[in-house]
TORLUMZA-639007 format. One record per residue (C-alpha): x, y, z; residue in three letters. Coordinates in steps of 0.001 Angstrom, whole numbers, plus 500000, padded with zeros to 6 digits. Example, Ala and Ser with C-alpha at 12.3 -4.5 7.8 and 13.67 -1.06 7.14 Angstrom:
<site <512300, 495500, 507800>, 'ALA'>
<site <513670, 498940, 507140>, 'SER'>
***
This chain:
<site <500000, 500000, 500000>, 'UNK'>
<site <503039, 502066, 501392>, 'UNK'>
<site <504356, 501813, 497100>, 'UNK'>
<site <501321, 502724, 495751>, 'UNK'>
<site <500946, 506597, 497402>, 'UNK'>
<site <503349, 509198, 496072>, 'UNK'>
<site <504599, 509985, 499242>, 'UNK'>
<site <504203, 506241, 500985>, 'UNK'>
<site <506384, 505143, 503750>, 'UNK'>
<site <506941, 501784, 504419>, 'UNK'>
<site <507701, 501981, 507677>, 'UNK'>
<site <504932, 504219, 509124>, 'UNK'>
<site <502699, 501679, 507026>, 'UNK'>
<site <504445, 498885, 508829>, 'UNK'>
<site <503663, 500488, 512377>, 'UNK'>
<site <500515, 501307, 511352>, 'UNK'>
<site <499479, 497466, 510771>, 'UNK'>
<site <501894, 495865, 513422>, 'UNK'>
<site <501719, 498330, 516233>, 'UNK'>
<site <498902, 500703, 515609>, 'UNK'>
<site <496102, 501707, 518475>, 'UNK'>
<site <493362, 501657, 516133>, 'UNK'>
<site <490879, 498886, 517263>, 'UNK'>
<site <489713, 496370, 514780>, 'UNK'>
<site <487109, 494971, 516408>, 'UNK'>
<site <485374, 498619, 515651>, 'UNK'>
<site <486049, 498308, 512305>, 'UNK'>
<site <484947, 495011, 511503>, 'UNK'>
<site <481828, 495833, 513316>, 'UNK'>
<site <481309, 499046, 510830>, 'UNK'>
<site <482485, 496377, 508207>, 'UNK'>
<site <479775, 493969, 508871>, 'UNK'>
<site <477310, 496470, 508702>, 'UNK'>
<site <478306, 497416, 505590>, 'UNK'>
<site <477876, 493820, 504364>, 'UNK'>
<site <474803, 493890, 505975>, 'UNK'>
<site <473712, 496428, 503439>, 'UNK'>
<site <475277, 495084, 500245>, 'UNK'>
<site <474493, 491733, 500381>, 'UNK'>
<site <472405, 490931, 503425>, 'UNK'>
<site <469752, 488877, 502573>, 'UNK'>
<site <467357, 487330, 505099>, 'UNK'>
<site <465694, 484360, 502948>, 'UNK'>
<site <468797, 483562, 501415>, 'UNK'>
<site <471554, 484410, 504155>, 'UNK'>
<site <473923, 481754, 505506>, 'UNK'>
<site <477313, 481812, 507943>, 'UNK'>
<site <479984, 479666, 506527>, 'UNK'>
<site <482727, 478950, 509144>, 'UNK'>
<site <486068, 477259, 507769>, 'UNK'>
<site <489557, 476667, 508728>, 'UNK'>
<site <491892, 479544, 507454>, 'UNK'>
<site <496089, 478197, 507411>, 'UNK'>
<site <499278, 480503, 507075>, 'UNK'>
<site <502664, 477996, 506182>, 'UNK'>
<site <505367, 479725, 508088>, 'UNK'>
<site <509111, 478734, 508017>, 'UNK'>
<site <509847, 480164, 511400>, 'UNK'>
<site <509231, 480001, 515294>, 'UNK'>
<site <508541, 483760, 516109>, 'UNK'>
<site <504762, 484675, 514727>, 'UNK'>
<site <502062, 484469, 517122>, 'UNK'>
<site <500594, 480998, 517539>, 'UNK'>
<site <502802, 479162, 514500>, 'UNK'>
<site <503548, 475640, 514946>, 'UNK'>
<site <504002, 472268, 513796>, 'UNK'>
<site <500047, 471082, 512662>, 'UNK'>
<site <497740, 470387, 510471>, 'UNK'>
<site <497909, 473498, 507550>, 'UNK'>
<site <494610, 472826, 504917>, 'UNK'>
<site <496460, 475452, 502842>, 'UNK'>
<site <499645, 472676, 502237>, 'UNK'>
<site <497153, 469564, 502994>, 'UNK'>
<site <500185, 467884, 505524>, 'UNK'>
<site <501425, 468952, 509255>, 'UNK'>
<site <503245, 471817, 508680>, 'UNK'>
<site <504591, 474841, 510848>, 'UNK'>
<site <502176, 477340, 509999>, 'UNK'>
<site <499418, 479641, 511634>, 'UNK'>
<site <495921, 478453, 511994>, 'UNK'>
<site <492499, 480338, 512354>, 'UNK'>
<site <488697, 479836, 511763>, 'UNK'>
<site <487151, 482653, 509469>, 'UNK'>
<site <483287, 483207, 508956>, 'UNK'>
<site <482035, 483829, 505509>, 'UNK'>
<site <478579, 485803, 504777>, 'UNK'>
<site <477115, 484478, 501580>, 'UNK'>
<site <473708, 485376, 500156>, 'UNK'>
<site <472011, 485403, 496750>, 'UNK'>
<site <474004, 488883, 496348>, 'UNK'>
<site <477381, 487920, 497005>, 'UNK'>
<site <480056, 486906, 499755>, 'UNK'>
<site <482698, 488434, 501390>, 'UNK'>
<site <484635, 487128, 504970>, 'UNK'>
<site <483420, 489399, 507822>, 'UNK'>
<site <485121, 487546, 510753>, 'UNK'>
<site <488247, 485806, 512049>, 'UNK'>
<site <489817, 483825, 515082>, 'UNK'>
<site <493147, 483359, 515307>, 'UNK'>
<site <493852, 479555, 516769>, 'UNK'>
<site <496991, 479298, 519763>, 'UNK'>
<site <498449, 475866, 519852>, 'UNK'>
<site <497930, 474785, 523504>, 'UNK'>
<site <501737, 474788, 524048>, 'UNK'>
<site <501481, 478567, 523205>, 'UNK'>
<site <500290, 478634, 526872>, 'UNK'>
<site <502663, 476668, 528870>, 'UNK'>
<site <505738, 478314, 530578>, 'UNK'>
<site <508127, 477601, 528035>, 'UNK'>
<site <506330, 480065, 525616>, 'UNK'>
<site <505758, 482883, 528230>, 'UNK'>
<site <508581, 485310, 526705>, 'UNK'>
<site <507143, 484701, 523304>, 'UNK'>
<site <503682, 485460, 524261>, 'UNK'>
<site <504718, 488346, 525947>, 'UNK'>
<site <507030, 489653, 522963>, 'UNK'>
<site <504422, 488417, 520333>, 'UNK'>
<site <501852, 490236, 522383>, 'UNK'>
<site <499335, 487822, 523246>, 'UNK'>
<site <496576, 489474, 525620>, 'UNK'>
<site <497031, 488034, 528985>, 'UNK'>
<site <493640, 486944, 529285>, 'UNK'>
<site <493858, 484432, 526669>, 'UNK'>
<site <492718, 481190, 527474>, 'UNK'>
<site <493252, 477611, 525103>, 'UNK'>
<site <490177, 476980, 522797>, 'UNK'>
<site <489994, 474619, 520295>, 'UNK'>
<site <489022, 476012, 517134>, 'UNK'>
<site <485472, 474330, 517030>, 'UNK'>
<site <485253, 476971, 520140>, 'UNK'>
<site <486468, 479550, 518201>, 'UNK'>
<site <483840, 479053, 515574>, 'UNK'>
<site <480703, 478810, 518207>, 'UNK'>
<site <482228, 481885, 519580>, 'UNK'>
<site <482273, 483745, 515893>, 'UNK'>
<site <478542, 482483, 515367>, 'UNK'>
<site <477475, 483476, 519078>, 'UNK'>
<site <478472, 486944, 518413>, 'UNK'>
<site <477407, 487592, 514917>, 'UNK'>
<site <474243, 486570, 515655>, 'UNK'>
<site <473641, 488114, 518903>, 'UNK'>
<site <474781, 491334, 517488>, 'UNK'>
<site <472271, 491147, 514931>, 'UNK'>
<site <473625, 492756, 512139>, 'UNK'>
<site <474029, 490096, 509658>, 'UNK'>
<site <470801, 488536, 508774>, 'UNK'>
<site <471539, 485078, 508527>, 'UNK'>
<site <469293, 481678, 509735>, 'UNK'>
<site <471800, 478867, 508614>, 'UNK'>
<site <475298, 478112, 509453>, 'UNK'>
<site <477628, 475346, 507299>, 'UNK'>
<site <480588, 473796, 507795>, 'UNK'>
<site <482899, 470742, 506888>, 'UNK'>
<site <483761, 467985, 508968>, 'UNK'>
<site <486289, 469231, 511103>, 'UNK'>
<site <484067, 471150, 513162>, 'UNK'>
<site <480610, 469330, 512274>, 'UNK'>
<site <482461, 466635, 513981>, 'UNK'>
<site <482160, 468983, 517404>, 'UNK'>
<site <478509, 468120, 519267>, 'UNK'>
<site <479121, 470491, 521565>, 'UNK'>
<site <479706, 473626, 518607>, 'UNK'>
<site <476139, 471998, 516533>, 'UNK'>
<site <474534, 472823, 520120>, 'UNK'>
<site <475792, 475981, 520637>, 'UNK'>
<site <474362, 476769, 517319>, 'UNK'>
<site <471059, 475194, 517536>, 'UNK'>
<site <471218, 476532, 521084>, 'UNK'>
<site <471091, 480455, 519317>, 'UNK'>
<site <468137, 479322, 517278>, 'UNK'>
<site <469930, 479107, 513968>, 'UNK'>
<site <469933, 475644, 512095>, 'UNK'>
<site <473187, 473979, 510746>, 'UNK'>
<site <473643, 472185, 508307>, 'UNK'>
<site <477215, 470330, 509004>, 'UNK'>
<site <479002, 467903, 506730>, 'UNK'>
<site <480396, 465137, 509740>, 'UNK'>
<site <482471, 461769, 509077>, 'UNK'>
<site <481018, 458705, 507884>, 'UNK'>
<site <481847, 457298, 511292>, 'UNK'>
<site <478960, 459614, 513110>, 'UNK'>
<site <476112, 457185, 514353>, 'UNK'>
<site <472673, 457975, 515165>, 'UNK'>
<site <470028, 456118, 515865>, 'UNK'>
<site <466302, 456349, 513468>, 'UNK'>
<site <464174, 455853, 516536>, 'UNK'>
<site <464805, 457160, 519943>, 'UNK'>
<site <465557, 454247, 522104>, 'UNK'>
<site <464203, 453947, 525405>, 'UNK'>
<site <466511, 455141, 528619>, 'UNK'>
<site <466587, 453865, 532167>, 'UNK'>
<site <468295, 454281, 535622>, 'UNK'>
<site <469937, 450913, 536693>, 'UNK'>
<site <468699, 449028, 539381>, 'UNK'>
<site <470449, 449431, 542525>, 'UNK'>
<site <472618, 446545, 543723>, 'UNK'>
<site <472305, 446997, 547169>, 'UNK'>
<site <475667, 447975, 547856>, 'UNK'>
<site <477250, 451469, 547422>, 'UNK'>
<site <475080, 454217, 546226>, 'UNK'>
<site <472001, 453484, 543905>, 'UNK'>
<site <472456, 454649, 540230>, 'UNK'>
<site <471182, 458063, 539127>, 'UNK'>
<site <472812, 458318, 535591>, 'UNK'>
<site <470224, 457236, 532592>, 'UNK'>
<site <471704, 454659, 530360>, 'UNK'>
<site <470108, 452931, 526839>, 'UNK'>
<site <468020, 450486, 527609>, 'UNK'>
<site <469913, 446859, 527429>, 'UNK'>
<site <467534, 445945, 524691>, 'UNK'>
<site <467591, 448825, 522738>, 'UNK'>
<site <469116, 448742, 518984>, 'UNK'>
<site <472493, 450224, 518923>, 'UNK'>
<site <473017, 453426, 517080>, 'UNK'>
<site <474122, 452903, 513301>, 'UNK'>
<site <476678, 454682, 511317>, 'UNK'>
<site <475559, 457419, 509043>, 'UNK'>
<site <477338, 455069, 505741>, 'UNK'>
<site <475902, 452264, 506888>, 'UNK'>
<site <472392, 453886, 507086>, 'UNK'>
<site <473404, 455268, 503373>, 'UNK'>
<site <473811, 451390, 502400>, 'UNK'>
<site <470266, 450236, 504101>, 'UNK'>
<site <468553, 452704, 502232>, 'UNK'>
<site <466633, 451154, 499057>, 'UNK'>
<site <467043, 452607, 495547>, 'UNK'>
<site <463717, 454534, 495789>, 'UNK'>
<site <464850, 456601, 498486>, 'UNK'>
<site <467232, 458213, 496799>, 'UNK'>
<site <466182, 461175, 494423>, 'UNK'>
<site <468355, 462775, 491825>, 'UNK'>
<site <468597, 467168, 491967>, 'UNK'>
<site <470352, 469572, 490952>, 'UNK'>
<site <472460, 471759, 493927>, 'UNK'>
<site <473953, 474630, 491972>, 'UNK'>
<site <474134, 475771, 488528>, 'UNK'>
<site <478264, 475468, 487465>, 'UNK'>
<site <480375, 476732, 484474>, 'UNK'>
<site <480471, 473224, 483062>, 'UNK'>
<site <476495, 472787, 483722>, 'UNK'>
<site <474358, 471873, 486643>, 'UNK'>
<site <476185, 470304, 489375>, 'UNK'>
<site <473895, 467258, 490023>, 'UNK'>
<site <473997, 464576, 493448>, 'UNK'>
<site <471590, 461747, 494789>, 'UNK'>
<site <470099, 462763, 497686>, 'UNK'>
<site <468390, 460778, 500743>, 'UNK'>
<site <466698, 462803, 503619>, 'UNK'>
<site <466093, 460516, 506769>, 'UNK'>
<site <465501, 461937, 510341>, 'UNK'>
<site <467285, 460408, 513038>, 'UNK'>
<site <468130, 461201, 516586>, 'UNK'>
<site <472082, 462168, 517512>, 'UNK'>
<site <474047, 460476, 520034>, 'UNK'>
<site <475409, 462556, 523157>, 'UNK'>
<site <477884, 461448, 525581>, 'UNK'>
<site <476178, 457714, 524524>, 'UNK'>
<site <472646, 459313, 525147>, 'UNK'>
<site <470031, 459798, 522605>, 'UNK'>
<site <470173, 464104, 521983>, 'UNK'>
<site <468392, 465908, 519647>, 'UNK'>
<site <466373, 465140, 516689>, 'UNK'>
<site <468093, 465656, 513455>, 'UNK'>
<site <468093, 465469, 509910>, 'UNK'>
<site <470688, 463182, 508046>, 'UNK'>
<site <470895, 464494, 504889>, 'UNK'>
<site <473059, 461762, 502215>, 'UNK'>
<site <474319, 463417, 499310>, 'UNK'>
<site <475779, 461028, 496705>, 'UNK'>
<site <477769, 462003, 493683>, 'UNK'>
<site <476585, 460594, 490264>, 'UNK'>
<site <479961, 459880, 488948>, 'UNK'>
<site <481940, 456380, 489410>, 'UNK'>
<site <483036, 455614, 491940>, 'UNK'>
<site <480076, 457896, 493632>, 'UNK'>
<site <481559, 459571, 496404>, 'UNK'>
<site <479441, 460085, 499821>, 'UNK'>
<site <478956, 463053, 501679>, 'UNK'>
<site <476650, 462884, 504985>, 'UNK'>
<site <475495, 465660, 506663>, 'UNK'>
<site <473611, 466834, 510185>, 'UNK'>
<site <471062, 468838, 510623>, 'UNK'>
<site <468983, 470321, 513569>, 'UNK'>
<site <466692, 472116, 510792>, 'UNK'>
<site <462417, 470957, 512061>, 'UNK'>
<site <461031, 468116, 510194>, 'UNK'>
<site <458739, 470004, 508078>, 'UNK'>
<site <461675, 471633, 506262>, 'UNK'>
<site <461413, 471410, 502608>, 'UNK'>
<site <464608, 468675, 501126>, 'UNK'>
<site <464849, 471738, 498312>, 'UNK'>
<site <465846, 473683, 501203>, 'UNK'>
<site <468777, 470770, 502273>, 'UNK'>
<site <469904, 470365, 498729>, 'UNK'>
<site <470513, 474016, 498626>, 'UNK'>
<site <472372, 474679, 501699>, 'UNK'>
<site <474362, 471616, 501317>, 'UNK'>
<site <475827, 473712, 498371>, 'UNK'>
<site <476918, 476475, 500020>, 'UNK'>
<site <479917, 475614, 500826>, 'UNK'>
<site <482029, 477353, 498490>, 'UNK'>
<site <481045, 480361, 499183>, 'UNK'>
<site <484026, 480592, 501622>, 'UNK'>
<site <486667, 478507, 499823>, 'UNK'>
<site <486156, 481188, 496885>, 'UNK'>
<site <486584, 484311, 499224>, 'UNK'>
<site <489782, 482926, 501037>, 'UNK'>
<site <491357, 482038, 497584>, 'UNK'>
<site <490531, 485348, 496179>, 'UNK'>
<site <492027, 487195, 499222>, 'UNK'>
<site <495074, 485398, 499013>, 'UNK'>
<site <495640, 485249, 495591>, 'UNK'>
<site <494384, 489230, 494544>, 'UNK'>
<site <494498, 490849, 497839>, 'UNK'>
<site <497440, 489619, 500075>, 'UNK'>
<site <495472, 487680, 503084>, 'UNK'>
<site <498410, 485576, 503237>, 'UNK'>
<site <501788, 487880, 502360>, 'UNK'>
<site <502450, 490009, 505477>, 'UNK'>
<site <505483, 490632, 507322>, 'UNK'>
<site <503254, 491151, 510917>, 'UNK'>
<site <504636, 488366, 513586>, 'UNK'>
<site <502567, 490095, 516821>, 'UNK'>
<site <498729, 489607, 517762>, 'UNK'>
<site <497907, 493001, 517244>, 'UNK'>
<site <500067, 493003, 513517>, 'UNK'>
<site <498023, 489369, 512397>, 'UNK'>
<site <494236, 490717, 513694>, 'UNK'>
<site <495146, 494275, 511814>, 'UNK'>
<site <496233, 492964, 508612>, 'UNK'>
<site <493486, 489932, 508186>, 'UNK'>
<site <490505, 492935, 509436>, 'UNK'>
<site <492419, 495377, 506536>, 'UNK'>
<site <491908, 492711, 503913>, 'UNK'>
<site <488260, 491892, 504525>, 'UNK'>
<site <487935, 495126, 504058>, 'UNK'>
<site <489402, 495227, 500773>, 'UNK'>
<site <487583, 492142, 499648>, 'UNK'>
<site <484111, 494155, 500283>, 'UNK'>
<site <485692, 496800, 499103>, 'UNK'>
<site <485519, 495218, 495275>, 'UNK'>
<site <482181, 493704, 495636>, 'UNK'>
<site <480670, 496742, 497366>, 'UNK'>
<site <482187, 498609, 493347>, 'UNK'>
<site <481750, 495674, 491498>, 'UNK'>
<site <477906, 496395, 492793>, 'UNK'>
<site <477871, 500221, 492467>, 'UNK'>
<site <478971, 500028, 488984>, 'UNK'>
<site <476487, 497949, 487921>, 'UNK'>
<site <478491, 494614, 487814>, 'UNK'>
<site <477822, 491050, 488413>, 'UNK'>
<site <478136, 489619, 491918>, 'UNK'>
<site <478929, 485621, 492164>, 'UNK'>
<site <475720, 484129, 493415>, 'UNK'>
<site <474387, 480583, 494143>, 'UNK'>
<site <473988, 479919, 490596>, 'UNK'>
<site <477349, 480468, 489503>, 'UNK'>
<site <476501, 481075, 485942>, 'UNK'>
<site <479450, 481606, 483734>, 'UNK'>
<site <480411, 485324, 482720>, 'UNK'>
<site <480690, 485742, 479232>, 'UNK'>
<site <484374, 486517, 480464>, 'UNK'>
<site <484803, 482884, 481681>, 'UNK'>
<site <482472, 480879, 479072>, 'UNK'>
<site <484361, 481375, 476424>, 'UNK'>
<site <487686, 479598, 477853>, 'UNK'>
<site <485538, 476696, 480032>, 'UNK'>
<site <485044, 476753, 484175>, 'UNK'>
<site <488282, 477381, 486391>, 'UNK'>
<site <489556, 474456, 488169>, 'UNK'>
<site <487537, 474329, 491707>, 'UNK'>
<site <489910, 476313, 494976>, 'UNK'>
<site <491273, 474458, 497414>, 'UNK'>
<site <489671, 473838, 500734>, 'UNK'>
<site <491349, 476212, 503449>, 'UNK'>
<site <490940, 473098, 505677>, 'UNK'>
<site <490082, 469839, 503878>, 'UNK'>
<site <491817, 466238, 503843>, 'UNK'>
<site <495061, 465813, 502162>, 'UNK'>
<site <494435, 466596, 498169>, 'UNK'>
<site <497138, 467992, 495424>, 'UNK'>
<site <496939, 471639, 494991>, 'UNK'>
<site <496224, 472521, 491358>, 'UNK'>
<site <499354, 474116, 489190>, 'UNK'>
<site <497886, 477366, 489191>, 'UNK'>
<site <495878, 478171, 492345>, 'UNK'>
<site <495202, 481923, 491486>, 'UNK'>
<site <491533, 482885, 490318>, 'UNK'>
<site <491150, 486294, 489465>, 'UNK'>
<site <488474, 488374, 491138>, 'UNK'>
<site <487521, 490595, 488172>, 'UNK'>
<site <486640, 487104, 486533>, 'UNK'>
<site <484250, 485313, 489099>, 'UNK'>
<site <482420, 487873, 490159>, 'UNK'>
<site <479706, 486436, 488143>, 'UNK'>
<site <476007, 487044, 487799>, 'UNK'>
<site <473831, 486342, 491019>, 'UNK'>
<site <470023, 485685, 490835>, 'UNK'>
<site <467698, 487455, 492776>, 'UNK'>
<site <466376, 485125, 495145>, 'UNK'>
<site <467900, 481988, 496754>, 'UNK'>
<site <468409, 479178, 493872>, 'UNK'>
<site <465741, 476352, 494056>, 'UNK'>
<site <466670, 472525, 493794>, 'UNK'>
<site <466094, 471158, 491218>, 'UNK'>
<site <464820, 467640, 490792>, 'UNK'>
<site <465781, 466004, 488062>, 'UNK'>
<site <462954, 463158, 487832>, 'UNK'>
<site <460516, 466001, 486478>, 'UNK'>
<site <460802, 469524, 484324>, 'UNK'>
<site <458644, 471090, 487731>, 'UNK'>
<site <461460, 474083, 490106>, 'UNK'>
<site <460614, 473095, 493395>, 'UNK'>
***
C-alpha cells in the first residue's frame, strides 16, 4: 500500500498494521454492517465457518507451529484460524476471524514469546470448534448480519458440543460430519439401573439393554433402498448443473452415549463412478422442505472462493506482521478490501457471484476454472495454478435463493 501513494512510507505503514492503536474489532463491526447492506439477505443468508492456514518457516509469529495446515494439505509449521464467511444470493465476502493458539502457546516455556508476540494476557486455550461457536454466538447476537443457517465441513461438524451451541442460538446447521457419526432412526428407550444393594444406587440414565444400537451414518446410506434416493440439481456450474443423489432421513444424535436431539441426516451422493458420499447433520424441524437441504448443502464454496481470492488478489496471506495486534490488523484490513471490490463491482452495475454460479461471458468462452482448494480439507494435490482472478468470478447472482432442482421432472421446486 506504502508503494502505491506518492509519498508512501513503508515503515509508518508497517507500524501502522503491526503496532497501531486503532481497534479492529470497531472496524469490523462498521464492516459487517456494511455487508449487511450490500448483500444481506434474510431468505437467502447463511454463515459459513472454515479453517483459514498461514505455512510459516519460522518460530517467532504468534501461535505458528508444527500442525495440520489445509492450505499445504500435511502437518506443517504454519498459523491456523477459523474465518466466517457471509454468503447470500448477492454475494460473499469474509466478515470475521479467530486466530487459533496451539495449547503449548500457553505453557511456561512460551511465556517470553507470548509476551514479545503480544498475546493478551487473558487468553485462554480453545479449540478452534470453540472459536467458531464463539464467531457464530456473536454475529448473531449482534444482529447485524441477517443470517438463519450456518455450514461447515467435517472438522468442526464433527464437534457436538459447537452443533449445540448453534442450535442453542436458534439458527439451524447444516454440518458435513464423518462417515463414522452414528445415530440412531428411533429414539431408544433410557433407564436408571437398578440398585445393587451395595454402594450408592444409580442416578445416571443409560440405553436400555435391549435397545438397537446406534448405526453409522454410511451404513444407514447402504440400508437405504434405491427409491429413496432422488436425483437434483444443487447449483448451477460453468460446466452445467452440478447434480447429486440425495436421501433425507431423520434420526436422533448420540450425546455422551445418550440419545440428543432430533436431526436430519441428509446423504448426498455424487453421480459419477466411483460415487463419492457426503453425509450431513442437521437440527433444521422436520417440516423443512429437502429443496431447502439440497441448497444449503451447496453452500459451501462460498468461503473457499473468498479465502482464495484474498490470498491470491488481495494479500490475506503475504504480510510481514509476527505480533497479535500486527496478524488481527492485517486479516481485518483485507476483509475490508475484499468488500471493498464487491461493494464497486455492485455500484457500477456489475455482476456479483451468486448461488447459481453462471458463467460470465468473460469465463464461458475459455471453460470453468479448476475448483479452489479447501482452506481446511483432507490431504488433496493443489492445482498448478491456484490463482483465480476476482475481476473474473464475480459472476452474475440471481435474485432470490436458487431452488433445487429435481431432476425426475421439468417442475422448480
Amino acid at each position: 500500500m506504502a508503494l502505491a501513494l506518492a509519498d508512501g512510507d513503508v515503515q509508518a505503514m508497517q507500524q501502522f498494521i503491526s503496532v497501531g492503536a486503532w481497534d479492529d474489532g470497531t472496524l469490523l463491526e462498521r464492516h459487517q454492517a456494511l455487508v449487511a447492506e450490500s448483500l444481506g439477505d434474510p431468505p437467502t443468508g447463511v454463515l459459513i465457518i472454515d479453517g483459514c492456514d498461514f505455512p510459516k518457516q519460522g518460530r517467532e509469529s504468534v501461535g505458528v507451529a508444527p500442525q495440520w495446515c489445509g492450505a499445504l494439505g500435511k502437518v506443517a509449521n504454519c498459523q491456523a484460524s477459523v474465518v466466517a464467511c457471509y454468503a447470500s444470493a448477492r454475494g460473499y465476502t469474509l466478515v470475521d476471524r479467530r486466530l487459533y493458539l496451539p495449547e503449548r502457546w500457553f505453557s511456561e516455556a512460551y511465556q517470553e514469546r507470548r509476551q514479545r508476540c503480544g498475546v493478551p494476557a487473558d487468553q485462554q486455550p480453545r479449540t478452534e470448534p470453540e472459536l467458531a461457536a464463539e464467531l457464530i454466538t456473536t454475529l448473531h447476537r449482534r444482529g447485524v448480519l441477517p443470517f438463519q443457517w450456518v455450514t461447515c465441513d467435517e472438522h468442526f461438524g464433527n464437534n457436538p458440543a459447537l452443533l449445540d451451541a448453534v442450535a442453542a442460538a436458534d439458527v439451524y446447521y447444516l454440518a458435513e460430519v464423518p462417515h463414522s457419526t452414528r445415530v440412531w432412526r428411533e429414539r431408544p428407550p433410557t433407564v436408571v439401573p437398578p440398585s445393587r444393594g451395595r454402594g450408592r444406587p444409580p442416578t445416571r440414565e443409560r440405553v436400555a439393554p435391549d435397545a438397537p444400537a446406534p448405526v453409522r451414518v454410511d451404513q444407514l446410506a447402504e440400508q437405504l433402498a434405491a427409491d429413496q434416493w432422488t436425483p437434483a440439481v444443487i447449483k448451477e456450474g460453468a460446466k452445467g448443473p452440478l447434480a447429486a443423489e440425495f436421501a433425507f432421513v431423520r434420526a436422533v444424535a448420540v450425546r455422551a452415549a445418550l440419545p440428543g436431539p432430533a436431526v436430519w441426516v441428509v446423504l448426498r451422493r455424487s453421480r459419477g463412478e466411483p460415487p463419492e458420499l457426503k453425509t450431513y447433520l442437521s437440527n433444521a424441524p422436520a417440516e423443512t422442505p429437502h429443496p431447502t437441504l439440497v441448497w444449503v448443502s451447496g453452500m459451501r464454496w462460498p468461503v473457499e472462493s473468498a479465502i482464495l481470492e484474498c490470498k491470491s488478489e488481495l494479500g490475506l496471506d503475504q504480510y510481514e506482521v509476527r505480533g497479535w495486534v500486527g496478524w488481527h490488523h492485517h486479516l481485518a484490513m483485507t476483509f475490508l478490501a475484499h468488500h471493498f471490490l464487491v461493494r464497486l463491482r455492485l455500484q457500477l452495475g456489475g455482476k456479483i457471484t451468486g448461488a447459481h454460479r453462471t458463467p460470465s461471458a468473460r469465463t464461458a468462452g475459455r471453460g470453468a476454472a479448476p475448483p479452489p482448494p479447501r482452506c481446511r480439507a483432507r490431504p488433496r494435490p493443489r492445482p498448478a495454478d491456484p490463482a483465480a482472478q476476482l475481476r473474473g468470478v464475480l459472476l452474475p447472482s440471481p435474485a432470490h435463493r436458487p431452488a433445487a432442482r429435481y431432476l425426475m421432472s421439468d417442475v422448480t421446486l
